[in-house]
N, C-alpha and C positions, 0 to 999 in steps of 0.2 A: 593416574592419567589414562591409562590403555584401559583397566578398568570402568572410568565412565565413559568412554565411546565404545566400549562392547555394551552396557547396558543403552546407552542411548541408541546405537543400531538395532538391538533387541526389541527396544521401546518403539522404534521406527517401523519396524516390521511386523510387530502386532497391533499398531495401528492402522498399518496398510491392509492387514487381514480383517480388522475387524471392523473398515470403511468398505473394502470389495465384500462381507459377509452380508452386509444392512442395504447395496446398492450394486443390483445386478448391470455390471459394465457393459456386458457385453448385447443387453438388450437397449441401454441408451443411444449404444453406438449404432447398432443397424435400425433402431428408429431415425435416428439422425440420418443414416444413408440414405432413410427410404422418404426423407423430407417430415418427416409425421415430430415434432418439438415436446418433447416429454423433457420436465426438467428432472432434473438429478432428484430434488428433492419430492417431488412427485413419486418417485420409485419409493425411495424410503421410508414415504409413508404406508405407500404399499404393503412395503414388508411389515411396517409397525401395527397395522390393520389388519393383518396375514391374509390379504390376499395378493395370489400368487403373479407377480407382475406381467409373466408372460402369459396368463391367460386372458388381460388385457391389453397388451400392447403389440399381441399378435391381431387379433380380432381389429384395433385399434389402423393398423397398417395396413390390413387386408381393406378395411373402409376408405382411408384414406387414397388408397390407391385405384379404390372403385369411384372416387368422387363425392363419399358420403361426409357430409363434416357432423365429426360425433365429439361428444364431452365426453373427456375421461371420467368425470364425477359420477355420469350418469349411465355409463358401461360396468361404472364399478358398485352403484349401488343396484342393480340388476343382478349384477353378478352374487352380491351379498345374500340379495333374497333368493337365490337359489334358482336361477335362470340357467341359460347353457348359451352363453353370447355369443360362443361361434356361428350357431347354429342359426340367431338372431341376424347377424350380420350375412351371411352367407344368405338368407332369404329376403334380409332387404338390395343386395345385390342382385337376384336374381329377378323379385318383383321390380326393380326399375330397369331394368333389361325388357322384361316385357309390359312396361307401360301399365303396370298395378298400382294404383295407387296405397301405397302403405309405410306408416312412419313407425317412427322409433318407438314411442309410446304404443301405439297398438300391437306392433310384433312383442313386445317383452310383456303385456297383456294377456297376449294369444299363447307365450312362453310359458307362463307363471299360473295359466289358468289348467297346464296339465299338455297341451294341443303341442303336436310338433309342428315347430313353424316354416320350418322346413319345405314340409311333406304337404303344407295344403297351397305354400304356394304352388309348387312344383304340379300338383294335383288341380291346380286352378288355371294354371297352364297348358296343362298335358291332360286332359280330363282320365279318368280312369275307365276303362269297358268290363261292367261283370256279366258273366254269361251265366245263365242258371241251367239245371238240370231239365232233361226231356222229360216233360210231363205228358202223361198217356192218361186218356180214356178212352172209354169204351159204353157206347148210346145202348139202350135197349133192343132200338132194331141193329144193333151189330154193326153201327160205322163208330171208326175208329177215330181220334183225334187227340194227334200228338201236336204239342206248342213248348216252345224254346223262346226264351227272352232274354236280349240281352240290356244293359241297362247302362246310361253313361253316368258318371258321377262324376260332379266339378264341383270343387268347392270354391264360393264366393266371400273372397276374402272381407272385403268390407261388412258384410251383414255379418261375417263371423268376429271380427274385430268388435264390432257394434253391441253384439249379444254378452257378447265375455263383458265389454265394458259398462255395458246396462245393467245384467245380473251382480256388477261388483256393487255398481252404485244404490243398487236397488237393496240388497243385505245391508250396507252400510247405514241408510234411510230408515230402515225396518227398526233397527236396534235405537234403544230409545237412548238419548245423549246422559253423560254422568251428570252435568250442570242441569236439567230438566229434572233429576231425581232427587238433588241436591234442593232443589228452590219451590218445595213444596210447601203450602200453606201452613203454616204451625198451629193456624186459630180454630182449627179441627180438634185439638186433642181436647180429650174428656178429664175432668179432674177429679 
């Protein structure tokens, strides 16, 4: 009798480990604080996908509380293809701050095509000033002229959203479909 309730507590307790192992508690619970609804089983699958909960469910909280409403499915297939979603979300944050228009699909476009998305809102914002070197010459008759340029650089997010999504679509279009190479006339061959 003492027996099987030492093994049934044993049994208890590595159950309990090996439910807290498969379901990060403790990012349920301050999603839940922070209002943002991720079901238990959400996380789990997480882990069964191996990607790492809290790389979305931080990202996930930080939008929710900026007013953005984002699917977890679509943070985390971003995330799969090798995106960097804080990065993602942190600059759709700050493009609706200053009245940019930019969604979720173009910044993980503008992510995935290599662009930190970051850096060109911020840059589309705050324009960038390059100043070049003093350039010197020197006329035949001996007058001198020195010129200094400097240059403002802003990036305009929408045309750059636009071009990343043009150029995908446009390689996509180029490459001739499997079914077109498949449904070729047979009444050609020679016999």
């Amino acid at each position: 009798m003492v027996v099987e309730s030492v093994v049934l507590i044993v049994a208890i307790i590595l159950a309990v480990l090996v439910f807290l192992r498969f379901i990060p508690l403790n990012l349920w619970i301050s999603a839940l604080a922070s209002g943002v609804h991720v079901s238990i089983f959400t996380l789990m699958g997480m882990r069964i996908r191996r990607v790492p909960p809290a790389k979305i469910v931080g990202p996930l909280i930080k939008a929710e509380k900026a007013g953005l409403n984002m699917q977890i499915s679509k943070m985390e297939a971003h995330f799969l293809a090798g995106g960097n979603l804080d990065r993602v979300i942190t600059a759709l944050i700050t493009a609706r701050g200053a009245n940019i228009k930019l969604d979720f699909p173009e910044a993980c476009a503008i992510d995935l095509a290599g662009r930190d998305v970051l850096q060109a809102v911020q840059m589309s914002v705050n324009p960038k000033v390059i100043e070049t070197p003093v350039v010197a010459a020197i006329a035949k008759d001996g007058i001198e002229l020195r010129a200094k340029a400097r240059v403002t650089v802003r990036a305009n997010i929408e045309r750059l959203a636009r071009r990343r999504l043009l150029r995908a679509s446009a390689r996509a279009s180029s490459r001739p479909s499997a079914l077109r190479r498949r449904t070729r006339p047979c009444w050609k061959t020679r016999i």
